[in-house]
N, C-alpha and C positions, 0 to 999 in steps of 0.2 A: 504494500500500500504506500502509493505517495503522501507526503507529508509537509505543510507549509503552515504558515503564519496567518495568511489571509487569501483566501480563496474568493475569485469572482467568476460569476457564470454571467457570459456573454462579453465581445468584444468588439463592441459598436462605441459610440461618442460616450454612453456613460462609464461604460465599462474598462476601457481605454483612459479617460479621465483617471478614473476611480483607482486604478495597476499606478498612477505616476503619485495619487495622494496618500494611497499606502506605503507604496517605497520612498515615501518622503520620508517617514517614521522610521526608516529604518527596517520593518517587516518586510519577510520572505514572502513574493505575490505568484501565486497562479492564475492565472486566465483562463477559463475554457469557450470557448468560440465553437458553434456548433459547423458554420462556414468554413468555406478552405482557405478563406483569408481574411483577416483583420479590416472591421469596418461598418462592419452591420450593413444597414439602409444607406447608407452615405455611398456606397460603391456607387450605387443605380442613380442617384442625385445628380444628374449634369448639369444644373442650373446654378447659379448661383445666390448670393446671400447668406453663406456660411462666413462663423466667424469676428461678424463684424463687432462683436462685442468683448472675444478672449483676443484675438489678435488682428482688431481694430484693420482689418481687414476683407473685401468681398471674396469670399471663397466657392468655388463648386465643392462639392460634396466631396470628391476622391478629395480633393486636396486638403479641404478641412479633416479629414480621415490620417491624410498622410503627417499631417500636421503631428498627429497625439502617436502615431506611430513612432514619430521621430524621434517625440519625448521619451516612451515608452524603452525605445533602441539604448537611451542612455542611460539607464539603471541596469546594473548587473544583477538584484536582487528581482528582477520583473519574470516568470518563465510564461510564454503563452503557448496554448498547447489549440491549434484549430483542428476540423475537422471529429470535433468533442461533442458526442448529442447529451447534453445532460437528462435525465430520469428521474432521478429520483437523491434526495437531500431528507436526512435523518438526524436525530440528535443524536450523542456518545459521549454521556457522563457532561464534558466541560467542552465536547468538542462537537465538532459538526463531519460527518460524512457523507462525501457526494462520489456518487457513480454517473460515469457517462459513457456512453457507446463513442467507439470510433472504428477506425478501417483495421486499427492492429489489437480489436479485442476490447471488454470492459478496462475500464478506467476507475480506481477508488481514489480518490483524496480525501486526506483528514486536516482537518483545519481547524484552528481556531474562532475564527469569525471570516462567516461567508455574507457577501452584497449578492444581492440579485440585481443585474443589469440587462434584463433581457430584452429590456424593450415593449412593443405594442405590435398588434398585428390590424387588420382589416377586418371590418364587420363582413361577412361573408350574404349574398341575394339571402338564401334560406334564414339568415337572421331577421330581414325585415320582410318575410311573407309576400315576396313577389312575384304578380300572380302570373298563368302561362306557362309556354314547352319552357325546354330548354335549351335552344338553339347557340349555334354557336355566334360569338361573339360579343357576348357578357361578358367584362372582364370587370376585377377589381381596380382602381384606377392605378393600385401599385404593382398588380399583375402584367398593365398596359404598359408602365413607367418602364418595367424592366424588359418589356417583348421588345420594344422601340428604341432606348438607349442601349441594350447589353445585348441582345442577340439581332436588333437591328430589322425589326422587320415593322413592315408597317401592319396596323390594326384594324386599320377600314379607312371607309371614303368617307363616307357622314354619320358622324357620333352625335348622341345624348347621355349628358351625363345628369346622375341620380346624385342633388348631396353636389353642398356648394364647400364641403374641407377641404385645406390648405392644400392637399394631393390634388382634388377635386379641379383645383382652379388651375395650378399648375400643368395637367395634365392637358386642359384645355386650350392654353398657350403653346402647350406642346405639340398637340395634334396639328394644331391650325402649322407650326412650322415646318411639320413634316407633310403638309401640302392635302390634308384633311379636311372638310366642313364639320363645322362645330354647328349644330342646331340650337341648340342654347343646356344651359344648367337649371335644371326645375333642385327648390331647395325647400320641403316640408314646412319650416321653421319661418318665422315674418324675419329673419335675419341669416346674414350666413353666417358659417363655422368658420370662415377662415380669417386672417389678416386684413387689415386694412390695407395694406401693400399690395397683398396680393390678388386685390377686387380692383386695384386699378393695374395694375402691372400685367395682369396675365388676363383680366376681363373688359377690362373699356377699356383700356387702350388696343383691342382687339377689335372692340365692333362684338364681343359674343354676347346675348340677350343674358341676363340673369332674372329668374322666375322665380319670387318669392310665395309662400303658402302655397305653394304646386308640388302635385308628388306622382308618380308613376303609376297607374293602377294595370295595369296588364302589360306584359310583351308578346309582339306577335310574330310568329316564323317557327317552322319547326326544323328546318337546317339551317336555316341561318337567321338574325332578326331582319327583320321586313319591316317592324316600326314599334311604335309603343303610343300607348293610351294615357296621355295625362290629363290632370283634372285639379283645380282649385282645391282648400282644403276650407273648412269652416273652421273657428275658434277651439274644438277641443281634436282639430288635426285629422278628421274624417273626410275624405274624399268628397267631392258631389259630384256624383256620379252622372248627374243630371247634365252636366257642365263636362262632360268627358269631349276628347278632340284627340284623332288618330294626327302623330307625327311620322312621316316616312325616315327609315335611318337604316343601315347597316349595323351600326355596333352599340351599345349600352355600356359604360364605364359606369360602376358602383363609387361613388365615395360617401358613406353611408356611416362613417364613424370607425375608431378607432378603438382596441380592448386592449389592455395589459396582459401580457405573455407570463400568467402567474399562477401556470396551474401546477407548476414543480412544490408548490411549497403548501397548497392546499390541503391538504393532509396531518401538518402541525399547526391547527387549532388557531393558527393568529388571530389576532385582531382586524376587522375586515370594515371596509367604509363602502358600502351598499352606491354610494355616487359616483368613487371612483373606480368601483369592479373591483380595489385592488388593498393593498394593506395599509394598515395606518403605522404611523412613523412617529417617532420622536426628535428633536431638535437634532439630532447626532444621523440622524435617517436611520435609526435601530427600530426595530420591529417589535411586537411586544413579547420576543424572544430575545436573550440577553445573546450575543454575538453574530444577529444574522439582522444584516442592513440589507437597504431597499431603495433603491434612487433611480431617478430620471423615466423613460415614458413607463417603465412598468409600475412606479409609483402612483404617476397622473400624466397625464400625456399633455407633454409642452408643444409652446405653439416654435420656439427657439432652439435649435441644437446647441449654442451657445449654453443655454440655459439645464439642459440636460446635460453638459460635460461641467458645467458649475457644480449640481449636486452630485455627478459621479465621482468629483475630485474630495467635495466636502465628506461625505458618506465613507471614500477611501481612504481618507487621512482619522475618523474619527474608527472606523474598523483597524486601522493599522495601531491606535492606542488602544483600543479594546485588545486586539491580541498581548501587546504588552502589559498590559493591566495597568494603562496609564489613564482609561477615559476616567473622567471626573463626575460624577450625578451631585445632584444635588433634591432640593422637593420639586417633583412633577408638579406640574399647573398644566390643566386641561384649556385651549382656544377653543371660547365658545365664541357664534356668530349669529346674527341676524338673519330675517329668513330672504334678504338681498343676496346673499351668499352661498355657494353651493357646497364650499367645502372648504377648509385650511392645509394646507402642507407645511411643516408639521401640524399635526395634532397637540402634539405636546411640547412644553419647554420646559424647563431648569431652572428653578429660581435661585441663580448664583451669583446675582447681580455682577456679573461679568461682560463686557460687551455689548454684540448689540445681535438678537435676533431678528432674520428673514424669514416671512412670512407669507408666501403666497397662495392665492385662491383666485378661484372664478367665481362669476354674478352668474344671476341667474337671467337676464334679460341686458337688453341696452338701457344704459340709463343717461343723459343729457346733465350736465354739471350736478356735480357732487361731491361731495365731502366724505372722505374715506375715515372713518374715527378709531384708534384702541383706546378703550377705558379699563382702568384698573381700580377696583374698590371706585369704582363711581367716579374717578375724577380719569380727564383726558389726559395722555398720555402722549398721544402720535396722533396729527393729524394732517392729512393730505388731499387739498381739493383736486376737485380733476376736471377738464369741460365736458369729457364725457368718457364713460368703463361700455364695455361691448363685451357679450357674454364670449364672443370667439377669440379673446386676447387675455392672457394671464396677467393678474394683476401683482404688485407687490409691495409690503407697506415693511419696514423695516423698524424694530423697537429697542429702544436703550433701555438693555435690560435692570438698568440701576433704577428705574423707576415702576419696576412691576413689584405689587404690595403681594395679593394672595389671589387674584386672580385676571385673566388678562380675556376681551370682551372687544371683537370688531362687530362694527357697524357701517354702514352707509347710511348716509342724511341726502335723499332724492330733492335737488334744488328745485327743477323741474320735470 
C-alpha cells in the first residue's frame, strides 16, 4: 500500500491548486487524476478568460492548466499519478484509505487527510424529463465542446440550445464560428445562469436570440432531430402548451445545469447541503469528517476557474497542516442567512479572532441595488452595497474576524 501525507482525488484547476498548497506545508502530496493527463475540463476550454484574476492574465484553458502544472513541476514532495479511477474512500482508525483503478491494477493509498477535487459534471436530457425519441444529435453542451475543439468534428448545421449556463453561451459563440446556425437559446428561468460577460460576448454581440421563461417541451426525429417544440412557461415554470411552436434544427445542445462529482464519499455519512447537491464545509474547507477536505466545483460550482484554484490552494494548505497536526480550531459558529440567499460556503467559521474570513454565496433571484449586510449579536459588522447581485454570479462579502461576538448572520436589504 502506498502511503502519503495528503492525498487528492482529481487533477483539474482545484486539485492542481490544492498539490502546490499542501506542498507549501511541507507535506508528502499524491494526486490521483482519473485522465491521462493533468487538467480536468481546462484541456477542452479553447476560449479564453482564464486567469485573469491568479495571474492577472487572459488565458485559454490548456494554458491556465499549464500554468499550475508548472507550479506543481516545482515541488519534489508533489507525486501525480493519472490514469487513476478513484472508487471508493474509507476511514482507518486516524487515517483515510482510497482505492482506485488504473491500467496496471488497483491502486491503495493511505493518507492522512484527503481533498476531494473532482469537480462537476453535466445535468444529463433524462434529468430534466425531455420529452421524444432519441435521435441522434443531442448533445451535452460539454459533450459538443469536446467533439468540436479535441476531436474536431463539426456537430450540425442548425443548433438549439436548452439552458442559457456559462457552457450554454459559450458553446453558442462557438458553433456560430465553426460556420453553424445558432436558432437561439430558450432558458426556463426569467434570467440566465450565466455571466454577464458572457451574454454579451458570446450572445449579442453574435446577433443569437436569447429566450427567457421558454423551455423545450418535445424533440422530434427519430434518427436524427428534425426540430423541437418550444413553449413559454407560466410563473410556477409549466409549459403552455397552448402556446407551443415547432422550430426546424439539426442538433439540441443541453446546458441544463451542472452537479458535483460527489458520489465517492456518499457513503461516510457527511454533512450534506440539499442546494448544493454537495457537502458542507468549514472555514478550512474540512468536511464534517476531521481530515477529509472538499473545495472548488464539487463543493459548489463556480462561475470563475480563478476562483476554484483559490479554494483548491486554501483547502490544500489547510489539509497539509491537518496532516501535521498543525491546523488550529477554535468554537465553530454556524453562517446563518436570509431567505435572499441560497447558501454560504463555508458553512462554518472559527471564532479565533484571527484574520479575516471569505464568505461566498449565491441569491436567489436578480436583485437591482443592494446592500449586502453581516450582523453579529445584532450589530453590523461588514457591509457592502452593490447596484445590482444576479442569481448567475457568485457573490462574496469578506469579514474581520476580530469582530464576530457569538454568532455571524448575512443579509440582503433589496433597495429596489
Amino acid at each position: 500500500m502506498n502511503k502519503t501525507e495528503v492525498l487528492i482525488i482529481g487533477g483539474g484547476p482545484c486539485g492542481l491548486a490544492a498539490a502546490v498548497g499542501a506542498a507549501k506545508t511541507g507535506a508528502h502530496v499524491v494526486v490521483l487524476e482519473r485522465d491521462e493527463r493533468l487538467g480536468g475540463i481546462l484541456t477542452q476550454c479553447i476560449h479564453n478568460g482564464f486567469g485573469l484574476h491568479l495571474f492577472n492574465e487572459e488565458l485559454t484553458g490548456p494554458e491556465y492548466a499549464e500554468r499550475w502544472k508548472e507550479k506543481v513541476a516545482e515541488f519534489s514532495n508533489i507525486t501525480t499519478i493519472t490514469g487513476a479511477f478513484c472508487t471508493s474512500i474509507e476511514r482507518a482508525g486516524d487515517k483515510w484509505v482510497v482505492t482506485a483503478s488504473s491500467s496496471g491494477g488497483l491502486i491503495e493509498v493511505e493518507a492522512r487527510s484527503v481533498i476531494l477535487a473532482l469537480g462537476c459534471r453535466e445535468r444529463p436530457a433524462g434529468s430534466i424529463f425531455l420529452n421524444g425519441e432519441r435521435p441522434a444529435g443531442v448533445f451535452s453542451a460539454g459533450c459538443a465542446q469536446k467533439l468540436i475543439n479535441i476531436e474536431g468534428k463539426k456537430v450540425g448545421n442548425r443548433a438549439v440550445i436548452l439552458g442559457s449556463g456559462d457552457i450554454g453561451l459559450i458553446m453558442a459563440r462557438r458553433l456560430i464560428c465553426e460556420g453553424s446556425e445558432v436558432v437561439g437559446i430558450y432558458e426556463i428561468m426569467p434570467q440566465s445562469g450565466g455571466l454577464a460577460r458572457n451574454i454579451t460576448q458570446c450572445v449579442q454581440d453574435f446577433g443569437i436570440p436569447l429566450h427567457l421563461n421558454t423551455t423545450i417541451t418535445r424533440v422530434v426525429g427519430k434518427k436524427r432531430v428534425e426540430g423541437v417544440f418550444i413553449a413559454p412557461v407560466d410563473e410556477k415554470l409549466r409549459p403552455k402548451y397552448e402556446l407551443e411552436k415547432f422550430i426546424p434544427c439539426d442538433t439540441l445542445l443541453l446546458s441544463v445545469g451542472l452537479q458535483p462529482e460527489n458520489e465517492i464519499a456518499k457513503n461516510l455519512g457527511l454533512e450534506f447541503n440539499n442546494i448544493t447537491n454537495s457537502y458542507v464545509v468549514d472555514e478550512y474547507y474540512q468536511t464534517s469528517e476531521a481530515g477529509l477536505f472538499c473545495a472548488g466545483n464539487v463543493l459548489h460550482v463556480n462561475d470563475l476557474v480563478d476562483n476554484v484554484s483559490a479554494e483548491g490552494e486554501r483547502a490544500g494548505e489547510c489539509a497539509g497542516l491537518y496532516a501535521k497536526n498543525k491546523l488550529k480550531y477554535a468554537k465553530k459558529i454556524e453562517i446563518t442567512h436570509d431567505d435572499h440567499i441560497k447558501y454560504t460556503a463555508p458553512k462554518y467559521i472559527y471564532d479565533d479572532k484571527n484574520g479575516t474570513a471569505k464568505i461566498s454565496f449565491r441569491v436567489n433571484k436578480n436583485y437591482k441595488r443592494t446592500i449586502i449586510r453581516a450582523l453579529s449579536a445584532g450589530k453590523e459588522i461588514s457591509k457592502r452595497p452593490s447596484p445590482a447581485v444576479t442569481a448567475g454570479e457568485m457573490q462574496t462579502l469578506f469579514i474581520d474576524k476580530t469582530k464576530i461576538l457569538n454568532d455571524l448572520h448575512l443579509e440582503i436589504e433589496v433597495m429596489e
